[in-house]
C-alpha positions as CSV (number, residue, x, y, z in Angstrom):
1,X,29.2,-3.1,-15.2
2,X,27.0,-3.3,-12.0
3,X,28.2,0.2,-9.8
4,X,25.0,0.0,-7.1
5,X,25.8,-1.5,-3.3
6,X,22.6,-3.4,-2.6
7,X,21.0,-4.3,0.7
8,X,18.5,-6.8,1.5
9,X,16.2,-6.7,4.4
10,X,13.7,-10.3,4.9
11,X,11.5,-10.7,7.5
12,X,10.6,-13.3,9.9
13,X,6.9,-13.3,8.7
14,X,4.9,-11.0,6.3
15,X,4.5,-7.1,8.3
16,X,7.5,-7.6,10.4
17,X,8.6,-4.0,9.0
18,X,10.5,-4.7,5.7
19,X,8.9,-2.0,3.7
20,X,9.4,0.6,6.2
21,X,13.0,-0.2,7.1
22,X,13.7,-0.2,4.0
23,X,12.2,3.2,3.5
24,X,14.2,4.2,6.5
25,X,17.5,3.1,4.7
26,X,16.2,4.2,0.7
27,X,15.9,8.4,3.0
28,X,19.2,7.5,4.9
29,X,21.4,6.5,1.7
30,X,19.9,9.6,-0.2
31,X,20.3,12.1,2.6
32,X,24.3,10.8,2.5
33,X,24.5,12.1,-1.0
34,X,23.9,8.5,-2.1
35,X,21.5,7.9,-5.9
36,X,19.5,5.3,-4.5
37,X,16.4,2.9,-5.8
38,X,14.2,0.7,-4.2
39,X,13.8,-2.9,-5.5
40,X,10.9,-5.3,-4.9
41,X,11.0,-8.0,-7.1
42,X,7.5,-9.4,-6.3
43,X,4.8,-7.7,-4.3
44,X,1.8,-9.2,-3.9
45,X,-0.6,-5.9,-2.6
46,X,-4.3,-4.1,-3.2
47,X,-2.4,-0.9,-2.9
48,X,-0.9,0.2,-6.5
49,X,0.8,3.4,-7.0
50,X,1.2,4.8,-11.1
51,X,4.4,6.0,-12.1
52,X,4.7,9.2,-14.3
53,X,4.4,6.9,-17.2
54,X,1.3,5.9,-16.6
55,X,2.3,2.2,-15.1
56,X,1.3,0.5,-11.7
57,X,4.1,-0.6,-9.7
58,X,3.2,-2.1,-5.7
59,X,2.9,1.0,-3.3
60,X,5.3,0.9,-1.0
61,X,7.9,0.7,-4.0
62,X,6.6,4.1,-4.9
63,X,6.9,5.1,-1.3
64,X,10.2,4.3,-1.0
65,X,11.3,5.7,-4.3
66,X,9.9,8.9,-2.9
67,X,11.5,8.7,0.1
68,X,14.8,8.4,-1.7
69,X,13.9,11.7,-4.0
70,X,13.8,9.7,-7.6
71,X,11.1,9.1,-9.7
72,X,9.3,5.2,-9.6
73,X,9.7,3.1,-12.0
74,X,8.4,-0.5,-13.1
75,X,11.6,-1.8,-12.6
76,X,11.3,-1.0,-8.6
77,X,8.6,-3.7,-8.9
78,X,8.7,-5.7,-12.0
79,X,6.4,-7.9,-11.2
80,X,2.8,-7.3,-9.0
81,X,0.1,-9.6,-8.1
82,X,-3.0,-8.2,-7.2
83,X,-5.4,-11.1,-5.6
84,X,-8.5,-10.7,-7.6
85,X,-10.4,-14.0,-6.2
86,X,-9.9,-16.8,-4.1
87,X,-6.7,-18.7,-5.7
88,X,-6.7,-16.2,-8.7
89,X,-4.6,-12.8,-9.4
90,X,-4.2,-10.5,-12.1
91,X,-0.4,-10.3,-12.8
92,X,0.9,-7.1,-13.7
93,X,4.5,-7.2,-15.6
94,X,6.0,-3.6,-15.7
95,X,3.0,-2.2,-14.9
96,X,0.6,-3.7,-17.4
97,X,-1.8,-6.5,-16.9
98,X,-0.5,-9.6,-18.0
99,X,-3.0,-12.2,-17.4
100,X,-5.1,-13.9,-14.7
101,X,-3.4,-16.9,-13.0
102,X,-3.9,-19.6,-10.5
103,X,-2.1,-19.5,-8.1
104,X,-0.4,-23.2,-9.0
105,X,-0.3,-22.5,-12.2
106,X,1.7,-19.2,-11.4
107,X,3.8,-21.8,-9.6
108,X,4.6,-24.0,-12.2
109,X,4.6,-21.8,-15.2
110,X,5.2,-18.4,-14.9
111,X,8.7,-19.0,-13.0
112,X,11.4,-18.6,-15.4
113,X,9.5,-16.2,-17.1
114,X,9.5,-14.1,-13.6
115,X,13.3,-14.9,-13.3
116,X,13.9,-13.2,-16.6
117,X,12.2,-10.3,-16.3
118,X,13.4,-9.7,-12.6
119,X,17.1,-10.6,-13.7
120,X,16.9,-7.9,-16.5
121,X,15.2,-5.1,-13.8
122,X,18.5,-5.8,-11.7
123,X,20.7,-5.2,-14.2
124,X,19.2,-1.9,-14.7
125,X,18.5,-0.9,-11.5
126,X,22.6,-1.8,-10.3
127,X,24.0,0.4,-12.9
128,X,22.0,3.3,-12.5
129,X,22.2,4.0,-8.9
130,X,24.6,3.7,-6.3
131,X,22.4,2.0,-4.0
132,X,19.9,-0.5,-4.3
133,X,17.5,-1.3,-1.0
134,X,16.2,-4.7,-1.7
135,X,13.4,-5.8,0.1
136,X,11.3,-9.5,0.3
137,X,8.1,-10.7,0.7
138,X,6.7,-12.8,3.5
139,X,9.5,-15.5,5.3
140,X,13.0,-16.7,3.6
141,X,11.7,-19.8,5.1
142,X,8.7,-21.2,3.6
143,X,10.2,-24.4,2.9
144,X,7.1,-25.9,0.5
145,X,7.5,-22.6,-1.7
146,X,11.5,-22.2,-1.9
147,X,12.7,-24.1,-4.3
148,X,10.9,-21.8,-7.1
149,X,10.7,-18.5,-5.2
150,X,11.3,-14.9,-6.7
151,X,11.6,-12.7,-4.1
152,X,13.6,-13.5,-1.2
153,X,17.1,-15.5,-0.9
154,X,17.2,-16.5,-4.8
155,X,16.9,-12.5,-5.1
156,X,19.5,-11.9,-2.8
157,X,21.8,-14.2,-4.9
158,X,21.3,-12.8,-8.0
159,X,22.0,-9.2,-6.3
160,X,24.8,-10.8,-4.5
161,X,23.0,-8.9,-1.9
162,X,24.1,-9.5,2.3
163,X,20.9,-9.7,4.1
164,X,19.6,-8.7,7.5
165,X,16.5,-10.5,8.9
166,X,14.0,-8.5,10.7
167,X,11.7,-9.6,13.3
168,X,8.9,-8.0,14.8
169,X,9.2,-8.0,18.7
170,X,5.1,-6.6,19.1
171,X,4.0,-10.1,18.4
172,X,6.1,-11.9,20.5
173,X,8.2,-15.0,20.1
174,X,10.7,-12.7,18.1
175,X,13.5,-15.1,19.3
176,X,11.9,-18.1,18.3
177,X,10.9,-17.0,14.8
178,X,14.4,-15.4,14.4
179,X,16.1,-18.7,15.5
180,X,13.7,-20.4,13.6
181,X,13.9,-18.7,10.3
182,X,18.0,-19.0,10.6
183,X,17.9,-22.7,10.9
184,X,15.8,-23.5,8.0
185,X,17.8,-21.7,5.6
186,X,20.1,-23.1,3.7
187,X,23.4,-22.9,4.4
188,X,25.3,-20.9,1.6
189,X,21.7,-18.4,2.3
190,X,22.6,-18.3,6.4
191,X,26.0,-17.2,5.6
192,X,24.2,-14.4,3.5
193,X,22.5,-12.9,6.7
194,X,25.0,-10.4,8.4
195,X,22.7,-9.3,10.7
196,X,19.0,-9.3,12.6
197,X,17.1,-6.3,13.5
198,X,13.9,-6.5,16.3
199,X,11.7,-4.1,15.2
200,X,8.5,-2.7,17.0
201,X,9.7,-2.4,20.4
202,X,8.4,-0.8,23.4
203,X,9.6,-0.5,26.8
204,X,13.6,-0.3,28.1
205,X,15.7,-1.9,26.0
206,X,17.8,-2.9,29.3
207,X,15.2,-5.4,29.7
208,X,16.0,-6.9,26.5
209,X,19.6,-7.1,26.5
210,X,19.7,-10.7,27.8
211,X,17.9,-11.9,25.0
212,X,19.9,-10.1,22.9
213,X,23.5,-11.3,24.2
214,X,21.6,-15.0,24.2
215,X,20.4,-14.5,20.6
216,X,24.2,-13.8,19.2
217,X,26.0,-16.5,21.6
218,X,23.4,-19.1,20.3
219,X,23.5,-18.4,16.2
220,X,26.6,-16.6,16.2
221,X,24.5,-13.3,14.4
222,X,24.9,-9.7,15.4
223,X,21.9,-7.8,16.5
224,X,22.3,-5.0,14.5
225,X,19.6,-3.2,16.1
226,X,16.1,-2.7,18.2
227,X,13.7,-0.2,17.0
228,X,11.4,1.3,18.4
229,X,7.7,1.2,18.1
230,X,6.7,4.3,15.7
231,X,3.0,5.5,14.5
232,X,3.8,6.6,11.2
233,X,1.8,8.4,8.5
234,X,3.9,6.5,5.5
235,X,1.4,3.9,3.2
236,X,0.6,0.9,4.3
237,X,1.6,-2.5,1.9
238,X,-1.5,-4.3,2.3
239,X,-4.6,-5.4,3.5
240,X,-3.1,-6.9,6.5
241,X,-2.7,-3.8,8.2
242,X,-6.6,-3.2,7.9
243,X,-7.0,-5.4,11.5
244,X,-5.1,-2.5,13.5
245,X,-8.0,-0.3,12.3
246,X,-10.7,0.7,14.9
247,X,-14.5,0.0,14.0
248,X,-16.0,2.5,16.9
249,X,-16.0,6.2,16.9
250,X,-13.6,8.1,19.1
251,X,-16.5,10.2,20.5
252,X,-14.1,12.6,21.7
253,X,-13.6,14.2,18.2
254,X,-16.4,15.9,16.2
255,X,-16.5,14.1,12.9
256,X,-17.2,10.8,12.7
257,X,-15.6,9.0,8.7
258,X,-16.4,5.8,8.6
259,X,-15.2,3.5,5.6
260,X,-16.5,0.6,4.3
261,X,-13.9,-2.6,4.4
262,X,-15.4,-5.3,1.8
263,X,-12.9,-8.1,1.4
264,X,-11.4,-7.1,-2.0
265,X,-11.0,-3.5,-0.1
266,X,-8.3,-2.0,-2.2
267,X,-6.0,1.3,-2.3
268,X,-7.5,2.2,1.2
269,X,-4.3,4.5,1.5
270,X,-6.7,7.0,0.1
271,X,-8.2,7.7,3.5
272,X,-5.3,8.3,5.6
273,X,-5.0,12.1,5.6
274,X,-8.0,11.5,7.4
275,X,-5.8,9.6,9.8
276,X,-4.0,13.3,10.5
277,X,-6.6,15.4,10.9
278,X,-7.1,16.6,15.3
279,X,-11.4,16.6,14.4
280,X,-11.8,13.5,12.4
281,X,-12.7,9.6,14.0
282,X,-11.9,6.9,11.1
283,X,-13.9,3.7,11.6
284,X,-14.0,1.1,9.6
285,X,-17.5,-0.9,8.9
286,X,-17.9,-4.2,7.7
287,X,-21.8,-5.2,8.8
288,X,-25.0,-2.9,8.9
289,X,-24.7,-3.0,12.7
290,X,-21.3,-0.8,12.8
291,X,-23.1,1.6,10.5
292,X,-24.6,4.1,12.3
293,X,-24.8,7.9,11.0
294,X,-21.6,9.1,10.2
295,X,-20.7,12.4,8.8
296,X,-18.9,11.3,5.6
297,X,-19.0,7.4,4.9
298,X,-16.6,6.4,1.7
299,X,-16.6,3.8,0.0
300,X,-12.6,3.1,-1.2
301,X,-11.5,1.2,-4.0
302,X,-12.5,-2.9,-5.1
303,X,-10.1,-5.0,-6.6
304,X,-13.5,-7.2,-7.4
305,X,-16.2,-5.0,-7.9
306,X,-18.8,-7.2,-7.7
307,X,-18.0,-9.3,-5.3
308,X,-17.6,-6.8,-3.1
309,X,-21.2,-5.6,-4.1
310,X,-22.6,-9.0,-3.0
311,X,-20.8,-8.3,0.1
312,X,-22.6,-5.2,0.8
313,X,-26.0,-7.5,-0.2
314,X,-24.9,-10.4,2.3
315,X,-24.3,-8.1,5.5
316,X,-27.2,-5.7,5.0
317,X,-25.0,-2.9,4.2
318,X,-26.3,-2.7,1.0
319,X,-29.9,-2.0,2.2
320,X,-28.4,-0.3,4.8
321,X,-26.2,2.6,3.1
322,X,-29.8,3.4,0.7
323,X,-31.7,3.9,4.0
324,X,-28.9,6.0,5.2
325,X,-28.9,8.4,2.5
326,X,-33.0,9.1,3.1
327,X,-32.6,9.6,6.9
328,X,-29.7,11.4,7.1
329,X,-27.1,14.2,6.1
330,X,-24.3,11.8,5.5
331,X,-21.9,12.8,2.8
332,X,-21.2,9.7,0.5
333,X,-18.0,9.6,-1.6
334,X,-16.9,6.5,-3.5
335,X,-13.8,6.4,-4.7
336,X,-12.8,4.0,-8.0
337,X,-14.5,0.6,-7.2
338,X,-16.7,2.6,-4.5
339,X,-17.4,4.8,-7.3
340,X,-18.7,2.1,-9.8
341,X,-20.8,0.7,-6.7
342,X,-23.2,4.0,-6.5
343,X,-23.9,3.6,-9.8
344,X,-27.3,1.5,-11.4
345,X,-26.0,-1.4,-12.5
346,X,-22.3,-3.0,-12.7
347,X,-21.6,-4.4,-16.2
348,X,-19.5,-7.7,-17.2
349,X,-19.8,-9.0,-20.5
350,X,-16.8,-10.1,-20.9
351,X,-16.3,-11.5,-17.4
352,X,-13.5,-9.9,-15.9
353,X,-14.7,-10.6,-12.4
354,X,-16.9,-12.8,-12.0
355,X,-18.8,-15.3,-13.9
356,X,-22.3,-12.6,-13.4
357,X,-23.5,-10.8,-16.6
358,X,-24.3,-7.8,-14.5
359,X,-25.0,-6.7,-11.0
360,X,-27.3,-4.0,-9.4
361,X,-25.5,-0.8,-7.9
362,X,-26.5,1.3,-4.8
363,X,-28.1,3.9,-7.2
364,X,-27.2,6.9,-5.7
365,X,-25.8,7.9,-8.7
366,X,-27.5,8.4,-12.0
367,X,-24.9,6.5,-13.9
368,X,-23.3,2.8,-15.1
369,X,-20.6,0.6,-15.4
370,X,-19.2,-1.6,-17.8
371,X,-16.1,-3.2,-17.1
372,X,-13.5,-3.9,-19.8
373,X,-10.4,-6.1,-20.4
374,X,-8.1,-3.2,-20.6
375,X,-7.0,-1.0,-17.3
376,X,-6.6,2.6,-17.3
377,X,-3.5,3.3,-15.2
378,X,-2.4,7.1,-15.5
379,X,-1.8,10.1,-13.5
380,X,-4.4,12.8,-14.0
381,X,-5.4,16.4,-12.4
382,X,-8.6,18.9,-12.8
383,X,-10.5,21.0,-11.4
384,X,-13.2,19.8,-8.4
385,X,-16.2,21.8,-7.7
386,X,-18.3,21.5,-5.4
387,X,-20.5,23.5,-3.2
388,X,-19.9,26.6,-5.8
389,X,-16.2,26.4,-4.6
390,X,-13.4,25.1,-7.3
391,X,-9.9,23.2,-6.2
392,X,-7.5,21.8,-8.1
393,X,-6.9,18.4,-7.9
394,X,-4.4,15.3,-8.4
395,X,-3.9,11.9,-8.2
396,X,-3.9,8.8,-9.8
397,X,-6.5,5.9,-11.5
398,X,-6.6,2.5,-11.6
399,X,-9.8,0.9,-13.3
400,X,-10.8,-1.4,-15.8
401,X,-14.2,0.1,-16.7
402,X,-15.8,2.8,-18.3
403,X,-18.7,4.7,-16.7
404,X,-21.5,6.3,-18.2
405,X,-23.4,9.1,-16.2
406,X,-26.9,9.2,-17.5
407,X,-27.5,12.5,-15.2
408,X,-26.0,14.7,-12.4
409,X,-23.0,17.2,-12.7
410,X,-19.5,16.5,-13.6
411,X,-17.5,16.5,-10.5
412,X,-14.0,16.9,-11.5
413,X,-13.2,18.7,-15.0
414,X,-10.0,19.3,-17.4
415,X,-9.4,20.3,-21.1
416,X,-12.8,19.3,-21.9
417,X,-12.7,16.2,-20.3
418,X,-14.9,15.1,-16.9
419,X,-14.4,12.1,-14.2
420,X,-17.0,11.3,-11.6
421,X,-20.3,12.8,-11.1
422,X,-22.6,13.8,-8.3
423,X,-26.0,14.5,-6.6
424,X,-27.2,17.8,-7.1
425,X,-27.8,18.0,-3.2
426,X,-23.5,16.7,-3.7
427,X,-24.4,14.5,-0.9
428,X,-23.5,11.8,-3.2
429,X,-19.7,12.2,-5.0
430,X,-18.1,9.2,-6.9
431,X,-15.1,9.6,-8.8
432,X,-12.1,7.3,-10.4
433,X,-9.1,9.6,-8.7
434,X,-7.0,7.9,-6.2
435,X,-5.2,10.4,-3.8
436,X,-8.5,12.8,-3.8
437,X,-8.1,13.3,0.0
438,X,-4.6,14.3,-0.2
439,X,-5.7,17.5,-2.2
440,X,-5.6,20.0,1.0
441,X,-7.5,22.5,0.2
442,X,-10.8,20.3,-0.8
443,X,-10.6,18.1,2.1
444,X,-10.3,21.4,4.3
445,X,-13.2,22.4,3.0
446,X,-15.2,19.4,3.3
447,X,-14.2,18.6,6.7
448,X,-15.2,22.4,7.8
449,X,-18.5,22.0,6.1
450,X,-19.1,19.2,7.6
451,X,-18.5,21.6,10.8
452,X,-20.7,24.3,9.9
453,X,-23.5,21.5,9.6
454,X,-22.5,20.5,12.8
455,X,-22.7,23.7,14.3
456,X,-19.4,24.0,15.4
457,X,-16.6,27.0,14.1
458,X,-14.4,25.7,11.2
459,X,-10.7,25.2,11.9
460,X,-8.6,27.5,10.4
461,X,-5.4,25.5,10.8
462,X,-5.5,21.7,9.6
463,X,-2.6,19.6,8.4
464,X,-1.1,19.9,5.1
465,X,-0.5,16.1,4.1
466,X,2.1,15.7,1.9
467,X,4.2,18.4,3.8
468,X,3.9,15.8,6.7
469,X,4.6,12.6,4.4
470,X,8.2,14.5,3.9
471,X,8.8,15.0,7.6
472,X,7.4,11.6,8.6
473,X,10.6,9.8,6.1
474,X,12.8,12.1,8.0
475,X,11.4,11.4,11.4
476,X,11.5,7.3,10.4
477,X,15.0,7.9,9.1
478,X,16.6,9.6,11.9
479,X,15.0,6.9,14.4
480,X,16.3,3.8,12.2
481,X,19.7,5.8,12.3
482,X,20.2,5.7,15.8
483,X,18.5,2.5,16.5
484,X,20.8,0.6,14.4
485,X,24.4,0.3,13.2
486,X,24.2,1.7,9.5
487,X,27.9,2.0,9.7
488,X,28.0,-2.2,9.9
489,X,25.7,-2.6,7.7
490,X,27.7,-0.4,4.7
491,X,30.6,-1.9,5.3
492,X,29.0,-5.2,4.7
493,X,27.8,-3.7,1.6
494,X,31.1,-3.1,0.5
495,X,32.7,-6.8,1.5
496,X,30.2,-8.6,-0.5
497,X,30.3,-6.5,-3.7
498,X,34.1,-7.0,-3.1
499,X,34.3,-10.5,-4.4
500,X,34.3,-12.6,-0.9
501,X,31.0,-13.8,-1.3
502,X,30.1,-14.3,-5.0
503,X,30.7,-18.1,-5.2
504,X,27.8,-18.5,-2.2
């Protein structure tokens, strides 16, 4: 017996705000007493989040499940494809790799296999919660992909799900791509949509109303709501939110972070504490020229290790980051990928990546790669030192490699067991732990000794970052709450899990 209400929110066009309205409604349901779970059935994103099990689900789906206050599990995200090369992706099935695929032949053989496994994730998902926030991927309207999709309207079917589109007003044409998307849907699926929200607004919504009272005369669908523009400190999907990033320093604040963005860039949610931090400018660098001399440059996580390193050959940032460390004071942290690039040489006998043997690393770092078939997914904590100081630290890896450190110090340590390694001037520091930033008290310290380098006092009050996580789902709840009409939108929920619509 299925017991959860679900909800579906599509989108107009991929970042039109699915994964953080539905955030918004996975915090509203739980703050109204409500069990809830998030469900994508197919995310295709670089950013990867581990469940306590040790299994990589899509980020946001962990986002939202924390946002609702319940653990994340595969089944939020059965399946994830994680673009590895042109027209090829590793597919992960509940958070194991299952293989690499074409994108045709993902197409044309993997689709009943998908509908399977996402049919059986329902099912488990609708009777153990109360309610299930369903979102989709990309447009309901792609008209050459439809007829074997797995994540949008033949979702919503199988949930028996109603469905409000979103459309994101900061691009314009929001009335045109709403009308649009309606009119190519089928008709059993247009019936489905109870409702359209315009998301990223700014300005007086007085100015919009005509548009508005236009929109629901001509398609006969409610606006359920207009929200508002928000800067949020809540994970970002994907890569796509990468071109909103600056590449020049904000000379107004005293340390410069700049990041380098290779095209296989991925987890680069590891950076944003940074984002909260009143001293710290985040740039991010994709050609020698954009370089300059940062205080801390990081180099976040690959999803193709070495392509990414010819990258760094082909723009000169390659020559350029070596030249860097012998001229300057510039703190150099890798991170997973990032990590496996300041090594001596990036191993791949078995071809995981590429059709190279081997490729030469930055060596910064005394140590080696070789990459393997299997991935390490698993939460993991220690103890960091660095600078004489010790923190405790936690987070998360991703990898499929093993590296050897030929010399240098241990940089993170735990029951006998070490990750990462660094310089013994630790202006080099490459480790496989995801989340390292998020640990307060070690980027405190960094950041103020980067200060004290500076010349300038430390700051003895800085953000705490996952205290601010917390308050920014409240903050995104309470605006989605008054910005649309929840109340329409539940009691929808109820109609359709009532019978009326189960023969659409």
């Amino acid at each position: 017996m299925r017991k959860a209400l679900p909800i579906m929110f599509q989108g107009t066009h991929s970042d039109a705000g699915k994964s953080v309205i539905a955030t918004a409604f996975c915090r509203i349901f739980a703050r109204n007493g409500w069990k809830t779970a998030p469900f994508k059935s197919q995310n295709m994103s670089l950013n990867s989040y581990v469940t306590v099990d040790g299994k990589e689900i899509g980020r946001a789906q962990g986002v939202q499940a924390e946002a609702a206050g319940v653990l994340a599990t595969t089944h939020m995200n059965p399946i994830l494809i994680k673009p590895s090369r042109d027209q090829e992706a590793q597919i992960v099935v509940h958070g194991k790799p299952y293989k690499n695929m074409q994108a045709s032949a993902y197409r044309t053989e993997f689709f009943h296999t998908g509908l399977n496994i996402i049919q059986q994730s329902l099912d488990v998902l609708m009777k153990q919660y109360d309610r299930l926030v369903i979102e989709g991927a990309g447009s309901p309207a792609e008209v050459n992909l439809n007829d074997r999709e797995l994540v949008n309207m033949r979702v919503a079917r199988m949930a028996n799900a109603p469905v409000v589109l979103i459309g994101d007003i900061e691009r314009g044409g929001v009335f045109a791509s709403l009308v649009g998307t309606l009119q190519l849907l089928d008709e059993c699926d247009r019936k489905r949509v109870i409702g359209v929200i315009i998301n990223k607004f700014r300005g007086d919504v007085a100015l919009l109303q005509p548009g508005l009272r236009w929109f629901e005369q001509y398609t006969g669908v409610p606006v359920l709501g207009v929200v508002p523009y928000m800067h949020l400190r809540i994970d970002a999907e994907d890569s796509v939110t990468l071109s909103r990033y600056v590449t020049k320093k904000d000379d107004a604040k005293a340390i410069d972070v700049a990041v380098i963005q290779y095209p296989r860039i991925s987890n680069f949610t590891d950076i944003d504490p940074f984002f909260a931090e009143p001293d710290c400018s985040v740039r991010f660098v994709t050609d020698a020229s954009l370089l300059g001399e940062p205080d801390i440059l990081i180099l976040p996580g690959s999803k193709n290790t070495i392509e990414d390193v010819q990258f760094l050959k082909e723009t000169g940032l390659f020559v350029a980051i070596r030249r860097l460390y012998e001229r300057s004071d510039t703190i150099m942290i890798g991170i997973c990928g990032g990590y496996q690039m300041l090594g001596e040489r990036i191993k791949d006998p078995f071809h995981v990546e590429t059709p190279l043997d081997e490729i030469e690393g930055l060596s910064l770092l005394a140590m080696e790669t070789t990459l393997a078939c299997e991935k390490t997914t698993v939460l993991c904590e220690g103890i960091l030192t660095f600078q004489r100081e010790t923190f405790h630290v936690s987070g998360y890896e991703i990898h499929m490699g093993r590296s050897i450190v030929k010399s240098g110090e241990p940089l993170i340590s735990q029951n006998g067991k070490t990750d990462g390694c660094k310089t013994k001037d630790e202006r080099v520091i490459g480790t496989y732990m995801h989340d390292l930033f998020h640990n307060d008290a070690f980027r405190h310290h960094l950041l103020n000794d980067v200060r004290r380098k500076k010349q300038l006092l430390p700051l003895s009050t800085r953000p705490l970052y996952r205290q601010l996580r917390m308050q920014a789902f409240d903050e995104l709840a309470n605006c989605v709450e008054t910005s649309v009409n929840v109340t329409t939108i539940e009691r929808k929920m109820m109609e359709f899990q009532g019978g009326d619509h189960h023969a659409l």
